[in-house]
N, C-alpha and C positions, 0 to 999 in steps of 0.2 A: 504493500500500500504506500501511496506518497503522504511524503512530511503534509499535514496541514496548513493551510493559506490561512495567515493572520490577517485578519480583515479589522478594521476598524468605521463606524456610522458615525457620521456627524448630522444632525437633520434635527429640527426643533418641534416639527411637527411630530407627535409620539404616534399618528396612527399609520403616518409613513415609515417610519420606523420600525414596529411592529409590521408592519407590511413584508418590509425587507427580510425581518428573519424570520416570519414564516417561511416565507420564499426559499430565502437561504439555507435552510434545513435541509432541502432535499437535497443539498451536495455536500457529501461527507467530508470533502477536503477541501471545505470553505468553515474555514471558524471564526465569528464572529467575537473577538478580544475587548474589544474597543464599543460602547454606546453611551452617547451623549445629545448632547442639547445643543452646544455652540460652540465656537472652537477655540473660547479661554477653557472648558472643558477637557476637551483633546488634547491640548498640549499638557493640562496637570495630568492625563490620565498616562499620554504617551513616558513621562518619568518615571511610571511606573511597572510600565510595559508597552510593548511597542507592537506595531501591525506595519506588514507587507505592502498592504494596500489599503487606503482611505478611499470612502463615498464619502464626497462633502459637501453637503449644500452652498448654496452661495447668498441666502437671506436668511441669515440666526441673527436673536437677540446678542447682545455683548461683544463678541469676538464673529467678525461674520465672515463670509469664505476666502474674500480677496488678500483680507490680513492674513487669515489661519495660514491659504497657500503660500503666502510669502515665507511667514517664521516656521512653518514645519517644514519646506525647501529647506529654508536655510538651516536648522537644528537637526534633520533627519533626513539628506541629502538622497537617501537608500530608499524611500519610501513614497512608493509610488502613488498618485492624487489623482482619484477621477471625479471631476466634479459631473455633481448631479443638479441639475437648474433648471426650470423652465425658460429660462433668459437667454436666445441665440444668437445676440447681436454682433458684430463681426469684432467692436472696439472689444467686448467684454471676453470673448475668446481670447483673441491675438492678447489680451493684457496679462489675462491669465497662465498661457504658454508661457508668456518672458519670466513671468513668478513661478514659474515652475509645475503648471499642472501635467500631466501623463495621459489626462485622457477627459473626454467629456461625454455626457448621458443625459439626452432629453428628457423631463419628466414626462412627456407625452407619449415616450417609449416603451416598450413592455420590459417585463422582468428580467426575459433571456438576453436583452442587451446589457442590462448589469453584468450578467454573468459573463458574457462575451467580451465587454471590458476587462472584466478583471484577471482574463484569462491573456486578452488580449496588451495588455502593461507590463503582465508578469515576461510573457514571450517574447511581445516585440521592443517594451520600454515604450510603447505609448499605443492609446487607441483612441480613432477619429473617424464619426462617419461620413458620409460623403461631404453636406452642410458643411460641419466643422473644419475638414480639409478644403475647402474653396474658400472658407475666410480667411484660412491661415493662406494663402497662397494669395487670396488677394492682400491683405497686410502686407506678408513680404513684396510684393510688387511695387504697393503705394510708397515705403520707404525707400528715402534716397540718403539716407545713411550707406548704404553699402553700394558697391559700384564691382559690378562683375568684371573679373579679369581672369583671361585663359593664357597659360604659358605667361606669362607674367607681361603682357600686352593690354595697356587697357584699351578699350573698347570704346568706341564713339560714340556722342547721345545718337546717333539715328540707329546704330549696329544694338546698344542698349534696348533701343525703343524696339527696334525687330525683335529681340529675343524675348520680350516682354508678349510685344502682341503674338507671338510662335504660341510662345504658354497659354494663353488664351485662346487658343486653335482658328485664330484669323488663318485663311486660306493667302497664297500669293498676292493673289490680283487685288483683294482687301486691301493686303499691307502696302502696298505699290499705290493707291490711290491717299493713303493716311498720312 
């Protein structure tokens, strides 16, 4: 049999909560370590014991998910964060990737996507559904903080700009009229 997956809940609603580890029951090699309310919680609990993978909400009273992600990034580097939100806005993504999340989970989503996450962090180091990957992808586009260079040649804004709309799967004849 495999080592159990330390899981830890953050989620302030208790019937969401309770939801999850019904849910969560029925895989043996999901152990739920970690249940709390907010995530001044989580970090006193993580002192005392620590979980693989975090579900964390992103609207708790006290300590709410964009803090939590940042200081449990930064104190438990190892420990993978899949936030659980109904909020899919592109700023709130991309903000939370830089702070360190591993993966994100629609609340509008079913339960098997939880678990495909957490399956999916452990294996790949992060999990993203379609949505999630096109904001991150567009984020990185909008930022002109970084500047692509191949063989150590930069690259000119219009060579820039093609590679950009390539990504965007503009056809030739598009990018030749842009």
């Amino acid at each position: 049999m495999k080592k159990p997956i330390k899981l830890a809940i953050a989620e302030d609603h208790l019937m969401v909560r309770q939801g999850w580890l019904a849910f969560l029951k029925d895989f043996p090699d999901l152990n739920v370590v970690i249940e709390v309310a907010n995530g001044e919680e989580l970090l006193e609990q993580f002192k005392k014991k620590q979980a693989q993978v975090v579900l964390l909400d992103l609207d708790m009273p006290k300590m709410d998910g964009f803090e939590t992600t940042e200081l449990l990034h930064k104190k438990y580097p190892e420990t993978k964060i899949i936030i659980v939100t109904s909020h899919n806005e592109e700023s709130f993504i991309n903000h939370l990737i830089r702070k360190g999340a591993h993966g994100f989970i629609l609340k509008e989503q079913d339960f098997e996507k939880v678990v495909d996450a957490i399956y999916g962090v452990l294996e790949n180091g992060y999990f993203f559904n379609d949505r999630i990957s096109k904001a991150m992808v567009k984020g990185l586009m909008e930022t002109d903080s970084i500047r692509p260079t191949f063989n150590k040649v930069n690259l000119s804004e219009r060579e820039t700009e093609i590679i950009k709309l390539m990504s965007k799967e503009y056809t030739t004849k598009c990018m030749s009229s842009k």
